[in-house]
Phi, psi and omega in degrees: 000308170299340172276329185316279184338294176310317175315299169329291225269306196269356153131136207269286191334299174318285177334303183325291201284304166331290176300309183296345213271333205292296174294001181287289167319297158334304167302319152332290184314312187298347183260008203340100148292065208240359146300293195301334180300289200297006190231325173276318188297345194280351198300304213291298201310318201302320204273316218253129178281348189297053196344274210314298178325304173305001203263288195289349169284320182305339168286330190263322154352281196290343201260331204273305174345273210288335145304336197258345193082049180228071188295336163235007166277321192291350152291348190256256216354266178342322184283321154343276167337279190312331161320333215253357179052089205259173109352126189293349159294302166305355177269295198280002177258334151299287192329305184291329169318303216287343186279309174321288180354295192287263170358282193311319184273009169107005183258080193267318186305324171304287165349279189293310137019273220299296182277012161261018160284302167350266189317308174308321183277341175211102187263023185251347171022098183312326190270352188344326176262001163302317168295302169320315178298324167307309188271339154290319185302321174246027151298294160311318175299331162273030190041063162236040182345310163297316166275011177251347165267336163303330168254349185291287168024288179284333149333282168328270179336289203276346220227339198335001205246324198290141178331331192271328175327323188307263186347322212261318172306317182295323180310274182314337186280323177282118182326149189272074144227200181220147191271180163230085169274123206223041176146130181219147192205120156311325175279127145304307209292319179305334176313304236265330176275347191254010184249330171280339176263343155268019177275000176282320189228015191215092160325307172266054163281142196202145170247139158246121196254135181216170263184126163267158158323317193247051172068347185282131200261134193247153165251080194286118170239125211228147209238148156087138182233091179253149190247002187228140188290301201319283160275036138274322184278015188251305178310310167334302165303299159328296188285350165303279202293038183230331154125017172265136237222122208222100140288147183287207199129088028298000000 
């Protein structure tokens, strides 16, 4: 009966496409897909009279920017979003987009900001411990080891069930420098071919082996044990240009 109503008001064709486009998109997202999200949700913003609708395409809006590397249109998406005085879940879900934003593009101080703007703004959070992860990840990045083990901590503890709980472990476990990571593999021998191949031109090639959310054991490979962001970002750089799919690491 509410959609007939609605339907009534904003026209049945404009309804149609509004309701179908929301599950359309979640299927995107599940297929990432995040060109086509970004094309349906701009349908939703552009179409739809329904503010609360217009809210969650903008959010799905702002995720595929930030899937695609379009790192500072999905923050102002997100910032959209948060404006817009959303439900608090969809607020805090925008938030965390908008520090991922930041984070990717190399803005940790900005990053951690955001998120301890957050933690202040909603510290009962459904993702809390997802915030936490967040403000130890640019904690590591600024070398502030101690306060990025002060949240993994809490994770653990308070979090123990949660997605993030692996990760936070894994996190503690590992020495404090910083990495290249150019490859994680269920298969060792695939680790073990891609670590002779990068000894022509990167010598201190190394595996780490480590346990996912989902108990399956990885093989990670990482190239440099570094005390500096800087010539991480530099080894980094290098190894984009030789043609390796390159992370920072913590």
């Amino acid at each position: 009966m509410r959609r007939f109503v609605l339907c009534s008001v904003l026209g049945f064709g404009l309804c149609a496409n509004t309701y179908a486009a929301l599950p359309e998109i979640e299927a995107a997202v599940m297929n990432k897909d995040y060109a086509h999200v970004r094309e349906l949700a701009l349908s939703v913003i552009k179409n739809s009279n329904n503010k609360k609708q217009r809210t969650e395409a903008q959010y799905y809006y702002g995720l595929s920017q930030l899937r695609l590397g379009q790192y500072d249109h999905s923050r102002l998406a997100f910032q959209s979003v948060m404006d817009a005085h959303p439900s608090q879940d969809i607020y805090d879900k925008a938030a965390l987009g908008q520090i991922e934003g930041y984070y990717m593009a190399g803005l940790y101080t900005d990053a951690f900001m955001a998120a301890s703007q957050l933690l202040k703004n909603s510290p009962y959070s459904s993702f809390l411990s997802l915030i936490y992860l967040k403000m130890a990840g640019t904690d590591l990045k600024l070398m502030r080891w101690e306060d990025a083990s002060k949240y993994l901590n809490k994770i653990v503890t308070e979090f123990p069930q949660s997605p993030e709980a692996p990760l936070a472990k894994q996190l503690l476990e590992e020495k404090q420098y910083f990495a290249v990571q150019v490859g994680a593999f269920l298969d060792k021998g695939r680790a073990m071919t891609l670590i002779d191949e990068l000894k022509t031109s990167e010598p201190y090639a190394y595996i780490v082996e480590t346990s996912g959310p989902d108990n399956h054991k990885y093989y990670r490979v990482r190239v440099g044990q570094m005390s500096s962001l800087k010539d991480a970002q530099a080894l980094k750089k290098r190894l984009d240009r030789l043609g390796y799919p390159t992370l920072i690491y913590p």
